[in-house]
C-alpha positions in Angstrom: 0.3 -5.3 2.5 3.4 -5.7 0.0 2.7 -8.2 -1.4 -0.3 -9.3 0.6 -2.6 -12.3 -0.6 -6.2 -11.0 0.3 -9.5 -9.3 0.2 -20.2 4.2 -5.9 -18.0 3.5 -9.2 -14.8 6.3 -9.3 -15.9 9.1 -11.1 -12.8 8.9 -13.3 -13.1 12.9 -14.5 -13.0 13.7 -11.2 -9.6 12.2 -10.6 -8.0 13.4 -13.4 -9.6 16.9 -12.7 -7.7 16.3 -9.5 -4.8 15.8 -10.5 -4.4 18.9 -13.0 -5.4 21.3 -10.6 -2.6 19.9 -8.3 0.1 20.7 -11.2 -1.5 24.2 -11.3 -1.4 25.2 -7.6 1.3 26.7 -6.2 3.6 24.7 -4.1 3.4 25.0 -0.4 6.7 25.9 1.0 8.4 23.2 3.7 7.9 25.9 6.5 4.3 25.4 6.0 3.5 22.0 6.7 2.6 21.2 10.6 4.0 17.7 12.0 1.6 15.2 10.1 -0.4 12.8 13.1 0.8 10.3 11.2 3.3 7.9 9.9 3.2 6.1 6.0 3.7 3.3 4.4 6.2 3.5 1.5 6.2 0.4 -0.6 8.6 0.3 -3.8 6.6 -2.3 -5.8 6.7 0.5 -9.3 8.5 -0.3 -12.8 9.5 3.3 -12.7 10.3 4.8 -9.0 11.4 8.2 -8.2 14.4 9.5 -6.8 14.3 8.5 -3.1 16.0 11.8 -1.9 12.7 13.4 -3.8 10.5 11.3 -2.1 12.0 12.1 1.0 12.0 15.9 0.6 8.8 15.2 -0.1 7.6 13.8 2.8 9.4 16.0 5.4 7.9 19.7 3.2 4.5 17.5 4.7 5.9 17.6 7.8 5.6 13.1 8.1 8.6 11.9 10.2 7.7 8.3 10.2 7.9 6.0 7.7 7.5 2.3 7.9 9.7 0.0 4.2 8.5 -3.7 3.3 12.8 -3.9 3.5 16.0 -3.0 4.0 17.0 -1.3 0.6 20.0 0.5 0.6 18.7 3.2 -2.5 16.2 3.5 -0.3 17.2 3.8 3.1 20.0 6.2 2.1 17.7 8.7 1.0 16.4 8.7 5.1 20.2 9.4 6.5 20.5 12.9 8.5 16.2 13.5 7.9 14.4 13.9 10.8 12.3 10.5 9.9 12.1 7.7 12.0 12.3 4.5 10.1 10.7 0.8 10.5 13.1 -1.4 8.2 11.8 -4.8 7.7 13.2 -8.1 6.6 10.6 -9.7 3.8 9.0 -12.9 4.3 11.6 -14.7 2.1 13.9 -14.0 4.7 12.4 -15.9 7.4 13.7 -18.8 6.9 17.8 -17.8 6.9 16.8 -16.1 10.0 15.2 -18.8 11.9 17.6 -21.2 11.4 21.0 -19.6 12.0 21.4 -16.9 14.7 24.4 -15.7 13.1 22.1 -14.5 10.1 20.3 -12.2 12.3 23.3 -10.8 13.4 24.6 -10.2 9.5 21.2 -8.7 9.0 21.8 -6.3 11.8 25.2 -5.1 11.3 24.3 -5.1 7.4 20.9 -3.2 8.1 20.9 -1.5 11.5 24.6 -0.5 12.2 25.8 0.4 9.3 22.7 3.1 8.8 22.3 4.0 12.2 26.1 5.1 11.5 25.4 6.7 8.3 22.8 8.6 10.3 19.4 7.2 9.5 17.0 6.8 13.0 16.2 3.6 13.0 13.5 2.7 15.4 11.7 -0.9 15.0 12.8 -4.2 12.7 9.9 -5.9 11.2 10.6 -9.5 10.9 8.4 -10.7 7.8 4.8 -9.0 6.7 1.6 -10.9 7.5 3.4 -14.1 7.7 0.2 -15.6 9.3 -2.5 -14.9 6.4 -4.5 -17.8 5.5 -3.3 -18.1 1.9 -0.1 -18.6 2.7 -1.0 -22.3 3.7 1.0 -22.2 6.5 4.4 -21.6 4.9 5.3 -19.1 7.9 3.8 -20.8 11.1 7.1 -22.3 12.6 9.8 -19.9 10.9 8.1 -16.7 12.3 8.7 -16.9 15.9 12.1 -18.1 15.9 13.2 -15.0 13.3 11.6 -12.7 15.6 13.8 -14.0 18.5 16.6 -14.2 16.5 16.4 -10.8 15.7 15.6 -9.4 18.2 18.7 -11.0 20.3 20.9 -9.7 17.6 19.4 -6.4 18.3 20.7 -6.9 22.0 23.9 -7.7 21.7 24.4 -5.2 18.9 23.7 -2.8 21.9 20.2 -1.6 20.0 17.9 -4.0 22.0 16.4 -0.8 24.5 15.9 1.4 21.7 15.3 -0.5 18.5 12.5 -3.4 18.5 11.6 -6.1 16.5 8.2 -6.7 15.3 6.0 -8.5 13.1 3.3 -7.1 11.2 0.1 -9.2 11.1 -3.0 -8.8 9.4 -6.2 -8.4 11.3 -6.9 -11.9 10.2 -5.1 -13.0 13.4 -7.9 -12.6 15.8 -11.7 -12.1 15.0 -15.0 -12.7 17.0 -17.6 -15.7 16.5 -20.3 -15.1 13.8 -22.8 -15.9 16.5 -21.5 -13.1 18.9 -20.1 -10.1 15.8 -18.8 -7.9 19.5 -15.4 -7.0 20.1 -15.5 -8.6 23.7 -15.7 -12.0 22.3 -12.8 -11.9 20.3 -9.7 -13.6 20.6 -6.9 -15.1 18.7 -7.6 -17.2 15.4 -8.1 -20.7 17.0 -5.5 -22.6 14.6 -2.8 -20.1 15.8 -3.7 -19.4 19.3 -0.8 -20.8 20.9 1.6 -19.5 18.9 -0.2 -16.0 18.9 0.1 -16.4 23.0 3.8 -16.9 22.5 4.8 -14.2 20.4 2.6 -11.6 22.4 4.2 -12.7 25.7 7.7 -12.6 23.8 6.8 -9.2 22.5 5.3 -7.6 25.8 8.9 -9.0 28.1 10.9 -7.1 25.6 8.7 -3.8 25.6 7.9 -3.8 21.9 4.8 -3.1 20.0 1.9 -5.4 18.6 1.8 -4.3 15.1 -1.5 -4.6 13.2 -2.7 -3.9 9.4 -6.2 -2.4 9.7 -8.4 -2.4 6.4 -12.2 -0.9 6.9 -11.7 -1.3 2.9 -11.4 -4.7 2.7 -14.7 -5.0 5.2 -16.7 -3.4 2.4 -15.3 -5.3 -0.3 -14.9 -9.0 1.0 -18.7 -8.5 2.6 -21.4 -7.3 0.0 -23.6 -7.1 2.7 -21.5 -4.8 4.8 -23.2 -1.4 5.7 -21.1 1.2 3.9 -21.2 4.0 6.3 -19.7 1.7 9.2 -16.4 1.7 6.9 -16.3 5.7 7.2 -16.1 8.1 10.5 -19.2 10.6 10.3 -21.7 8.4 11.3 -25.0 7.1 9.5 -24.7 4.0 10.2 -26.4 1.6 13.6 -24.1 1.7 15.8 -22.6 -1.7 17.7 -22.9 -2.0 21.5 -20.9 -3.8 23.6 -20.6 -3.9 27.4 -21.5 -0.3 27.8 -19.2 1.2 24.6 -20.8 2.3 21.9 -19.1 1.6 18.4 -19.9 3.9 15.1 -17.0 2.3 12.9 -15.2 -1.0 11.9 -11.7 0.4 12.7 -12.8 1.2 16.5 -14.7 -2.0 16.5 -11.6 -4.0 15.2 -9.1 -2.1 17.1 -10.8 -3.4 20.4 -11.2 -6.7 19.4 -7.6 -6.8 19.3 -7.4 -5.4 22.4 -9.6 -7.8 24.1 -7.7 -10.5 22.3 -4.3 -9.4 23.9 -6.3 -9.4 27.5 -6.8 -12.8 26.9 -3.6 -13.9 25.7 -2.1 -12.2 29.4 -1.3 -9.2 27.6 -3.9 -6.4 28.4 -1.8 -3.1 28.1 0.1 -4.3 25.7 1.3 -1.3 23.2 -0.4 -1.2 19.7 0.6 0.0 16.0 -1.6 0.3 13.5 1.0 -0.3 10.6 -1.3 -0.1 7.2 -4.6 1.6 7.5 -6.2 2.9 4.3 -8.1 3.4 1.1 -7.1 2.5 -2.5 -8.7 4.9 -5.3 -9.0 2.4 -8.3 -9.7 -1.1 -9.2 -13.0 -1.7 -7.7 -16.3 -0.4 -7.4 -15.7 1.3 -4.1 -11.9 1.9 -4.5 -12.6 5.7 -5.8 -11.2 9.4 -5.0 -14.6 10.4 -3.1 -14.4 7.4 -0.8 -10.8 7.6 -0.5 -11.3 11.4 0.5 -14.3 10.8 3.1 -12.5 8.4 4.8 -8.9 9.7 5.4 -10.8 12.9 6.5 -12.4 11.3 9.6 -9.7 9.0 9.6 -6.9 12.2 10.4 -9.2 14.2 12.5 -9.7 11.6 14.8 -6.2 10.8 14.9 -5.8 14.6 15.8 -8.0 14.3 18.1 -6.1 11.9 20.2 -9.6 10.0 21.1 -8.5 6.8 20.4 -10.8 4.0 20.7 -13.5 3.3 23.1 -11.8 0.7 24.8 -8.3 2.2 25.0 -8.8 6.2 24.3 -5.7 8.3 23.8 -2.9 8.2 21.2 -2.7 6.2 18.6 0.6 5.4 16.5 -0.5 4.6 12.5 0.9 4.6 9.4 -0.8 5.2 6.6 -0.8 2.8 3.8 0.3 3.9 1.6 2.2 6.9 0.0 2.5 6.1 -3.9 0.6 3.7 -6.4 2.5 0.6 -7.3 2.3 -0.8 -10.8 4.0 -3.7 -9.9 1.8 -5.0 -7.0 0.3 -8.7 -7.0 -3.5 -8.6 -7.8 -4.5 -11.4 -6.6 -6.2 -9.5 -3.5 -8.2 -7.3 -6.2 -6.8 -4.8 -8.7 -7.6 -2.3 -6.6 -3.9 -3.5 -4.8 -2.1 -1.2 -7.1 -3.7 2.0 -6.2 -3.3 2.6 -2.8 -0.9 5.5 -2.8 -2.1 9.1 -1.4 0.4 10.1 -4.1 0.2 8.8 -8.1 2.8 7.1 -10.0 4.7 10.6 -10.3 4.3 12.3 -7.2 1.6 14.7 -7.4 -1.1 14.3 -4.8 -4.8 12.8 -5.5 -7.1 14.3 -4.1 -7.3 17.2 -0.7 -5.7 16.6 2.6 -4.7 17.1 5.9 -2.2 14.8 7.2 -2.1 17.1 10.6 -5.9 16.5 10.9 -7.2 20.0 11.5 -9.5 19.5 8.4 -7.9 22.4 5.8 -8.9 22.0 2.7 -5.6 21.3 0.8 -3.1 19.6 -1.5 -0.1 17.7 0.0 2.8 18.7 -1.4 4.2 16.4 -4.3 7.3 15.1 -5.4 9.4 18.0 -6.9 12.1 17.5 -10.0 9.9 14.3 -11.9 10.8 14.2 -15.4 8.8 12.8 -18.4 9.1 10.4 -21.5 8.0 12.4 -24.9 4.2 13.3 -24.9 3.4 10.3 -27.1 0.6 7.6 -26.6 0.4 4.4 -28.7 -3.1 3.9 -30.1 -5.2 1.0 -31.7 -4.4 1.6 -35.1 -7.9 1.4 -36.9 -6.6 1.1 -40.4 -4.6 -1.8 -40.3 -5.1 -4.7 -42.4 -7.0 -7.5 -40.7 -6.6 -5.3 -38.0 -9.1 -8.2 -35.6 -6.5 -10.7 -36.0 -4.2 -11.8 -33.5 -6.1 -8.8 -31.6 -7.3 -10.9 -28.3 -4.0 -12.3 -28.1 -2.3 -8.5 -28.3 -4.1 -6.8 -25.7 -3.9 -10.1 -23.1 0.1 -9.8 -23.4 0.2 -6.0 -23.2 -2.0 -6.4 -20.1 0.1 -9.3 -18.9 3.4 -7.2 -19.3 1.8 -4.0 -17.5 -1.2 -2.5 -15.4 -4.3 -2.7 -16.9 -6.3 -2.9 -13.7 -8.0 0.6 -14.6 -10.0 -1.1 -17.0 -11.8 -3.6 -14.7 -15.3 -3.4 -13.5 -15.9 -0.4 -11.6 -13.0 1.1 -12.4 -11.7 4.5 -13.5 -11.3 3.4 -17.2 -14.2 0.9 -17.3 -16.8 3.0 -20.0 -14.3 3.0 -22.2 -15.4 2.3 -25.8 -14.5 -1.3 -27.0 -11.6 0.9 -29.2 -10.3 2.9 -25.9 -9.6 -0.7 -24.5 -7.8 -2.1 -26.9 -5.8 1.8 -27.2 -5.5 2.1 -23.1 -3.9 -1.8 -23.2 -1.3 -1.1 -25.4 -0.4 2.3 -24.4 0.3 1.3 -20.8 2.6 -1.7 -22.4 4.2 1.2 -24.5 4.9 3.1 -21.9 5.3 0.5 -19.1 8.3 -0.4 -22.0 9.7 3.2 -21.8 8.4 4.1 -25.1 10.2 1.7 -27.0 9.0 2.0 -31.0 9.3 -1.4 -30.7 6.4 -1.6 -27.7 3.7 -0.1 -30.4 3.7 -2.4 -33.1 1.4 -5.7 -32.3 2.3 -6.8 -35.7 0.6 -3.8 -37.2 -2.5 -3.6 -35.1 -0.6 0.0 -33.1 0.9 3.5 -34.5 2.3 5.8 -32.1 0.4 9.4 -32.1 1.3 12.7 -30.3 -2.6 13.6 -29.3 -3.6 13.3 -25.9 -5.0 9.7 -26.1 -7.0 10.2 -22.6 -10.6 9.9 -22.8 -13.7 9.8 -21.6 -12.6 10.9 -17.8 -10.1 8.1 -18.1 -6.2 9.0 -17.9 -3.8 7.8 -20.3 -0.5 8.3 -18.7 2.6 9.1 -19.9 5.3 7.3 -17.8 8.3 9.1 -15.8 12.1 8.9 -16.7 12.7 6.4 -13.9 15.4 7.3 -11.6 16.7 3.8 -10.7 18.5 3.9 -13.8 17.3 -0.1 -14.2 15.4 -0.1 -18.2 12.5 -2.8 -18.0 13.7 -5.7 -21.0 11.5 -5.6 -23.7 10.4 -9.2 -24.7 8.3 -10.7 -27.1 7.2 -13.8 -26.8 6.2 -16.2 -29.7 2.4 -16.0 -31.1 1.5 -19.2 -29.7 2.6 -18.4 -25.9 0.7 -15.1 -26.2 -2.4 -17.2 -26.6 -1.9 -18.8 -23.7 -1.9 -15.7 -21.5 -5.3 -14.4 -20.2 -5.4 -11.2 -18.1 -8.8 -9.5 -19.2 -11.5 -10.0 -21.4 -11.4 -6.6 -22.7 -12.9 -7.3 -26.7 
């Protein structure tokens, strides 16, 4: 999911009460942390990003050792040399086309990408050609350019020499297969009709040369996409009817999904065919049922039955999954729902969201966050109440300061959403301000901000103050003239 096109309100104290006890605990020391049952997800999609050799420290003191990139970054990927953590690279969808049409791109992409870091010592273990290339609103742009990159790739991967231990793969959204609305069973299920033949192709391609089918799992988007959808079928401690289907009992959409998959692989001629679950999830903002407690309940059943090793009714044992996904990202498309930016298990600056057990023994504890994050000045730009015709121009303001940076906290159902018609306008252009690394020049709005040094959180709802990013890259500041403000149209926040 990064990008990916889509589809009880967050009690917002709660989160930030969260998150300050996590700065007051005392850290847990690397020795501590037992080998997490799972991999993660870790998108790079932020205006300000950490230090990757942070991130990384971070993720092997919680004992993770598998971690799956949207690409091929070399900031990024350096930070994983001589770690312990296995590592899916990927090629992004914009990429598909080089590599279908010229072999010899592949083979760039794999000296460039897999030699050169398996030499500098990072493990390097699948290539994932493209991300949900097949989703419906992409009109097709990926249909005919997605199987040829695959075999591209994974021929360059051969001759390179990597071809038995290094595979390439392509990450598809559940959206791929799916079961009649007549006959809602996993048994019936099969591949989505328009694609069927290709689907058939790529499985078969993928099962000759031992490698994985790799699927994005969302009990989330279930929920959200389906008013009607019975809440406690998203979770893992029951409450809900169950589903039967030729003698297995089903108590969850993920089990329920996972199978239909698998029955969809039987028919394609594929039936023990090896599966990754590479995003599974809950975001903790941005929607009505995107919220810490959700987020909580479900990771909780979620790792203990990973632990477990019970798999699914129709193909029990080990799972491999990676969590989606480690940090919030600012910078996500949310066109899906605004609720895209706030998947992370980990905030904007490392510290962890909420308790945890990635090892899925059920302790009752924080993972460990990012260590060595450093701050802007504890300042917060404010709606200044005093200035002169202080409503004019005002719609036009907060639109482009929510245009230029993440406002999704103040949507419906979100954490920020009983804010005051004030706290708005003051949340909008704080988060430009400090989206804009506190530039003096981010907190005017012709008069209608003022920069203050109180607190300007509120009302459970966090006003953050943004990190010194470590990738050295300063956003531009740009101001655009009055009359293409007005044009822009974000939220109807006044």
């Amino acid at each position: 999911m990064e990008p990916r096109p889509a589809a009880a309100i967050a009690a917002a104290a709660v989160t930030v009460a969260v998150v300050v006890v996590a700065w007051l605990l005392p850290p847990a020391s690397a020795s501590d942390a037992a080998e997490a049952a799972v991999g993660v997800n870790w998108g790079t999609m932020m205006s300000h990003p950490m230090l990757p050799s942070a991130v990384v420290e971070m993720l092997r003191a919680n004992g993770v050792n598998r971690v799956k990139l949207f690409d091929a970054d070399p900031w990024t990927v350096a930070a994983l040399a001589d770690s312990g953590i296995q590592a899916m690279l990927a090629a992004p969808n914009d990429q598909l086309a080089s590599l279908a049409r010229d072999p010899r791109r592949a083979r760039d992409w794999v000296r460039e990408n897999v030699t050169a870091n398996l030499d500098a010592g990072v493990d390097v273990r699948y290539v994932a050609v493209g991300n949900e290339p097949f989703l419906k609103s992409y009109n097709g742009s990926f249909i005919n350019i997605t199987f040829p990159a695959l075999k591209n790739m994974q021929r360059a991967l051969d001759e390179a020499g990597f071809g038995q231990c290094i595979k390439a793969v392509v990450p598809l959204n559940a959206d791929v297969y799916s079961s009649p609305e007549n006959k809602p069973v996993p048994s019936a299920g099969s591949f989505r009709r328009d694609i069927n033949a290709l689907m058939v192709d790529i499985v078969n391609f993928l099962n000759v040369n031992d490698a994985p089918f790799v699927v994005n799992i969302y009990p989330f988007l279930s929920l959200y996409q389906n008013p009607n959808f019975p809440l406690n079928f998203s979770f893992f401690d029951g409450g809900t009817k169950p589903v039967y289907d030729k003698g297995l009992v089903y108590t969850n959409v993920f089990d329920a999904n996972f199978d239909t998959l698998v029955w969809s692989l039987r028919k394609a001629g594929a039936p023990d065919m090896k599966v990754i679950v590479g995003e599974v999830g809950w975001p903790t903002d941005g929607d009505k049922n995107a919220n810490v407690k959700y987020a909580q309940r479900f990771y909780d059943g979620f790792l203990k039955k990973m632990a477990k090793n019970v798999g699914t009714p129709l193909r029990p044992g080990h799972m491999d999954v990676y969590l989606f996904a480690l940090i919030d990202e600012n910078q996500k498309s949310v066109l899906p729902g605004r609720f895209e930016r706030h998947w992370g298990l980990f905030t904007y600056d490392g510290k962890p969201k909420f308790f945890m057990d990635l090892g899925g023994n059920g302790q009752n504890k924080y993972l460990i966050g990012v260590k060595g994050v450093q701050y802007l000045p504890s300042q917060w730009c404010v709606f200044n109440k005093d200035a002169k015709d202080k409503y004019k121009d005002l719609p036009a303001s907060v639109n482009y300061a929510c245009s230029n940076a993440d406002c999704t906290p103040l949507g419906y159902g979100s954490s920020c959403n009983g804010l005051s018609h004030d706290g708005n306008i003051s949340y909008a252009f704080n988060i430009y301000f400090q989206t804009m690394d506190e530039d003096v020049r981010a907190c005017s709005f012709g008069g209608l901000a003022k920069i203050t040094t109180t607190n300007a959180s509120q009302e459970g709802c966090l006003f953050p103050v943004q990190i010194l990013s470590a990738s050295g890259r300063v956003v531009p500041l740009i101001f655009l003239p009055m009359s293409l403000v007005l044009l822009v149209s974000v939220f109807t926040l006044i």
